[in-house]
C-alpha positions in Angstrom: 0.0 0.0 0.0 1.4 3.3 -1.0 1.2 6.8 0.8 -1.8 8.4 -0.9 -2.7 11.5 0.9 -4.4 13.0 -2.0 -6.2 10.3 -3.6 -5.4 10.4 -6.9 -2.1 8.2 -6.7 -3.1 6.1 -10.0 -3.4 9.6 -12.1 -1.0 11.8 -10.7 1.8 10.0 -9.1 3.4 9.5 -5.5 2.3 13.3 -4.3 1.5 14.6 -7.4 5.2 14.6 -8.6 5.7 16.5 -11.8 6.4 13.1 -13.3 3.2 11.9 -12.2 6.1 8.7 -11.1 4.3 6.0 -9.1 7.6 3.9 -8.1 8.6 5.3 -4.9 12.5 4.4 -5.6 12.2 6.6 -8.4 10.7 9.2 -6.7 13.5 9.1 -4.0 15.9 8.9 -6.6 14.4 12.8 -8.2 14.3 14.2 -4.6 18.0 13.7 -4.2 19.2 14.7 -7.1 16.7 17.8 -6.7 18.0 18.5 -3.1 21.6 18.1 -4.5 21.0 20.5 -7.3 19.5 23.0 -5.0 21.2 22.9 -1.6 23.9 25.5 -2.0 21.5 28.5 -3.2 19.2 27.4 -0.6 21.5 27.4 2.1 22.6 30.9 0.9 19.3 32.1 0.6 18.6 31.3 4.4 22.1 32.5 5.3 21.0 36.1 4.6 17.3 35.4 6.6 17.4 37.0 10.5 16.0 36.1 12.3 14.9 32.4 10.8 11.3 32.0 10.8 8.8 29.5 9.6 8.3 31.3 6.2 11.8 31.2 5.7 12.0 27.6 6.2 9.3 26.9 3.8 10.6 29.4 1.0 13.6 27.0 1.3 12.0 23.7 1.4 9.8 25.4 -1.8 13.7 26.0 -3.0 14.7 22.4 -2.4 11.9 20.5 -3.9 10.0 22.8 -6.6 11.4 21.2 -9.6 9.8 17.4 -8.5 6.7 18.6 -6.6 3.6 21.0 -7.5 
């Protein structure tokens, strides 16, 4: 049983990845290689945030993971 917290799994993928990829390995393989890509201007992005705050956090995560998720 897969992780289908929107209900459309069969259509649209594991979360509604851009890919609309149903394999979870795969999936795990494009988040890597999505955080890798984007970890350093992320990182600098949040270096220049004071005081850190949720938004922040988010606007990084958004950074991180935009190019594999809606």
């Amino acid at each position: 049983m897969s992780f289908d917290v929107f209900g459309d799994f069969e259509e649209r993928g594991y979360l509604r990845n851009h890919a609309a990829e149903k394999d979870i390995e795969a999936v795990k393989r494009i988040e890597h290689a999505a955080f890798v890509q984007n970890v350093g201007p992320a990182l600098d992005k949040l270096a220049t945030v004071q005081p850190v705050t949720y938004q922040a956090v988010l606007d990084v995560h958004k950074q991180l993971f935009e190019s594999v998720y809606p």
